[in-house]
N, C-alpha and C positions, 0 to 999 in steps of 0.2 A: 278434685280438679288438679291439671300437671303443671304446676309454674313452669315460666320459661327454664332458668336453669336446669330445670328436669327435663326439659322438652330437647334440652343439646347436652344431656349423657351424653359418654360413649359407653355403651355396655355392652361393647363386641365379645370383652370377657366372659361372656356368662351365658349360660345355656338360652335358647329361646324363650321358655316357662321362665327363666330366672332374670330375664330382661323386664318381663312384664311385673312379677314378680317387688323388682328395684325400686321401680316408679311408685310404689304404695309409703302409704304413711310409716315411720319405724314401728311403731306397735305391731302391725300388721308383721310388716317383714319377720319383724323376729318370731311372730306366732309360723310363719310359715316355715322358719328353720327349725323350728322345734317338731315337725311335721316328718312322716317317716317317708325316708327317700331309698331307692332301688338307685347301688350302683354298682354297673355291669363288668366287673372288674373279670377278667380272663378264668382262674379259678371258679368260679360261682358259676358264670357261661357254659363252661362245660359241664359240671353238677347239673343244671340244668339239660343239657342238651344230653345226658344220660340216662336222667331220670324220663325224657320224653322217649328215648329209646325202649326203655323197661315198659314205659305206660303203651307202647303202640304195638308192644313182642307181640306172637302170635300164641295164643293162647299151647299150653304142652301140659306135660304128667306135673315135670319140677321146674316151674319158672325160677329164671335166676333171678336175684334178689343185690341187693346196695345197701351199704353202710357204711352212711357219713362220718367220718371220725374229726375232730377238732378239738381243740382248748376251749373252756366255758367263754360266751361271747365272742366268736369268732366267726360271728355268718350263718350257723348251720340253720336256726330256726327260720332267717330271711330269708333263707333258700328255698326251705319248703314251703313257705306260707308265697314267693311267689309264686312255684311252681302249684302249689292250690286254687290259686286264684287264674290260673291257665286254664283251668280246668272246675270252672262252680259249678253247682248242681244245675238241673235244669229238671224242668217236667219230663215226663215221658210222652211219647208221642200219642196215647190216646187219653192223656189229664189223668189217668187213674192212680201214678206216685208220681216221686219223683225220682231222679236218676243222679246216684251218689259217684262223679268219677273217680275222685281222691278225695280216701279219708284220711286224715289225720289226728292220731292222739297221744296220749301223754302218759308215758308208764310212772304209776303210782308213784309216788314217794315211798309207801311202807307197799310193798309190794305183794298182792296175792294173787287168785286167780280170779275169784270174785269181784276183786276191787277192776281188775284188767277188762274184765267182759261190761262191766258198768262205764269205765271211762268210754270203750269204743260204745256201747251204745247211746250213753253222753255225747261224745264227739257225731254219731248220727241224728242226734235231735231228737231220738226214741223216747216215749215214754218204759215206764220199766217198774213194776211193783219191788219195792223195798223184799218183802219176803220172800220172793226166787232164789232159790234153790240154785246153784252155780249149774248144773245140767239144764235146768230152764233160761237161766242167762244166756248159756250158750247155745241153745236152738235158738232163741228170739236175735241174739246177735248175726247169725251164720242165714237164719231165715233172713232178716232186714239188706245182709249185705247181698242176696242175690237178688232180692225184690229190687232193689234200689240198683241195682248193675254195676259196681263198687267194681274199679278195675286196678285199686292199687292200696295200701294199705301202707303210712307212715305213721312208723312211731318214734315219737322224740325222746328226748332222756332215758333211752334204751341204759344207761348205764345204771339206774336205778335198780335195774336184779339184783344190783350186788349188795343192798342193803337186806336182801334178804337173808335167810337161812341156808345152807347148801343146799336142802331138798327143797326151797321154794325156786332156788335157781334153778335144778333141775329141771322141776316140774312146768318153769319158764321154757326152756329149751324144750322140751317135747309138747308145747304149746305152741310153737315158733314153725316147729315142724309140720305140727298137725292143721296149722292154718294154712299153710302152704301147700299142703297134700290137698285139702278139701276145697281149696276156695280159688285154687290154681290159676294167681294173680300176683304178682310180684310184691313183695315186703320189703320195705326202708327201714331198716332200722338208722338212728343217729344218735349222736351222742360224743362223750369224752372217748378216750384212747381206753378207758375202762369199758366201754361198751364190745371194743373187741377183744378186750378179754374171755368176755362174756360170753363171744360167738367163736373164739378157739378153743375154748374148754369142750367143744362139741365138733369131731372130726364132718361129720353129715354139714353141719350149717355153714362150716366153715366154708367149704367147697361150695357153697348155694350162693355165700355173702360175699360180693366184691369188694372189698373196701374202696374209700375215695377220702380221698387226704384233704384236711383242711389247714397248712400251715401257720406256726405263725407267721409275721411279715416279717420281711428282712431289707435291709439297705439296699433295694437294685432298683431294674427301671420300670418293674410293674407297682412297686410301694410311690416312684415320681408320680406315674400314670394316675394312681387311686387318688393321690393326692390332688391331684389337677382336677380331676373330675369330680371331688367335693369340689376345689373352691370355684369350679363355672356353676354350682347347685344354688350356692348360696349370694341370695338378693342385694349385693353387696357395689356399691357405686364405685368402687376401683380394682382394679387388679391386686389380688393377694399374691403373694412373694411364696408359697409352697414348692416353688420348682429350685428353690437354692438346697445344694445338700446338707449346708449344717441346720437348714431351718427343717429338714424333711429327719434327718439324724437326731435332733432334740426330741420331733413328733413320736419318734419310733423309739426313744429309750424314755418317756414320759407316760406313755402308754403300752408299752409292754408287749406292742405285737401282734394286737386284736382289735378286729376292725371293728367290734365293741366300742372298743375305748376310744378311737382314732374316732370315729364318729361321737362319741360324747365331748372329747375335748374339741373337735374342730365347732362343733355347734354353740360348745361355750365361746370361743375364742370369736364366732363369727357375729356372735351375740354381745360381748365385750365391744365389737370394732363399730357396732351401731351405737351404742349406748356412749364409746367416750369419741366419737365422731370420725376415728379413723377410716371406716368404711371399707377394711382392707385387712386379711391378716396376715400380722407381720412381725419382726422378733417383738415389738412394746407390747401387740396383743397380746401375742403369747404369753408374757411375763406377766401381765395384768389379770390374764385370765383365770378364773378361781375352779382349779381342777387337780382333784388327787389320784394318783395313780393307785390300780390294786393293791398295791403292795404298801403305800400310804397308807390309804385306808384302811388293812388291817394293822399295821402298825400304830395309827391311832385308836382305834378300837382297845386293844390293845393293852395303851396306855390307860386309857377312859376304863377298861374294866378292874385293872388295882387298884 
């Protein structure tokens, strides 16, 4: 039920969903900031509005291809997992599969070629006998993605080849190629600044792979912007103070630059300002808030491992 004094908020601050949001018990609230939130910050807008370009090209011999480059924690995997969910599966129109628009998978940790053909059939939901043979991998993979009408192919933690061998990286690289020649569908690769190592080492791919830059953030007016637009998310009864620059300059040397971290610390902070009744956050949240930076963190680590 809404007691009066909740019934004359003003919660013009805060998004529509985050008005309604306000008015819930605090337990509630803070489970709801702790809740994954999309925010359409100019960078990520366009990532998107690229990758919907690649996804609608017209089918050719050599589609061109995209490769998200960024710092660990800086957007890239929110980007795709929106951009996947633009586009879920669906039946096909006479019920007999279904229709894979974009798949998304995850290049191995210890990386082989076997291990690659298992996650993308993994990432299809395919069943797969353990005993195949990496040439039976690969027709059941190659077969599943045309049955399914797969019109686009990301892969995350592309920078993982490089944990391989030089000739498993090679052998990555004319795997990259030969999906592209055969499946004639545009490929994401993403990953750190090591992933395009990974696709210069190869003059062919490199001309295939556009890159797309994922900065980190820096002191201007689109780091104000991202910041406003967390704090109208979060279900918060007053105006947070994020638009001052030494309070956005503290956020941005605290966190390191990554909209990772900028979203972990503002969740704590917005979770702090229920919990000690500010309802708002502000330099006391801040300082109250119990958040260590990357760079903390491995520093205590660190320390705790002598």
């Amino acid at each position: 039920m809404i007691t009066i004094s909740e019934e004359i908020l003003d919660l013009s601050h805060l998004t529509p969903q985050a008005q309604i949001w306000a008015r819930l018990p605090a337990d509630e609230r803070i489970k709801k900031m702790r809740s994954e939130r999309w925010i359409g910050y100019t960078k990520a807008n366009q990532a998107l509005k690229s990758l919907e370009d690649l996804f609608t090209w017209p089918t050719k011999q050599r589609m061109q291809n995209m490769l998200i480059i960024g710092p660990t924690n800086n957007g890239k995997s929110m980007i795709i997992e929106k951009f996947r969910r633009q586009h879920i599966p669906k039946p096909s129109e006479d019920g007999g599969t279904e229709i894979i628009p974009v798949v998304v998978m995850q290049m191995p940790s210890d990386p082989s070629i076997s291990r690659f053909y298992t996650m993308l059939l993994f990432a299809m939901n395919s069943p797969m006998d353990k005993r195949m043979r990496v040439s039976e991998l690969e027709i059941l993979a190659l077969n599943i993605m045309k049955q399914t009408k797969v019109s686009m192919l990301i892969i995350d933690e592309l920078h993982n080849v490089l944990a391989g061998s030089t000739s498993i990286r090679n052998e990555f690289l004319n795997l990259l190629r030969f999906l592209g020649n055969v499946l004639r569908i545009p490929i994401i690769g993403v990953g750190t600044e090591d992933a395009y190592r990974v696709i210069r080492s190869d003059d062919q791919l490199e001309n295939r792979f556009s890159p797309f830059i994922l900065p980190r953030w820096k002191d201007d007016d689109e780091f104000m912007s991202l910041l406003e637009s967390f704090a109208a998310s979060f279900p918060l009864r007053k105006p947070s103070e994020l638009y001052s620059n030494e309070i956005a300059q503290y956020i941005l040397a605290r966190t390191e630059g990554t909209i990772g971290e900028v979203s972990t610390f503002l969740i704590s902070a917005a979770i702090t300002a229920v919990e000690t009744g500010e309802e708002a956050i502000n330099s006391k949240v801040l300082s109250l808030t119990d958040y260590d930076s990357p760079t903390a963190r491995r520093q205590k680590f660190e320390r705790e491992m002598i």
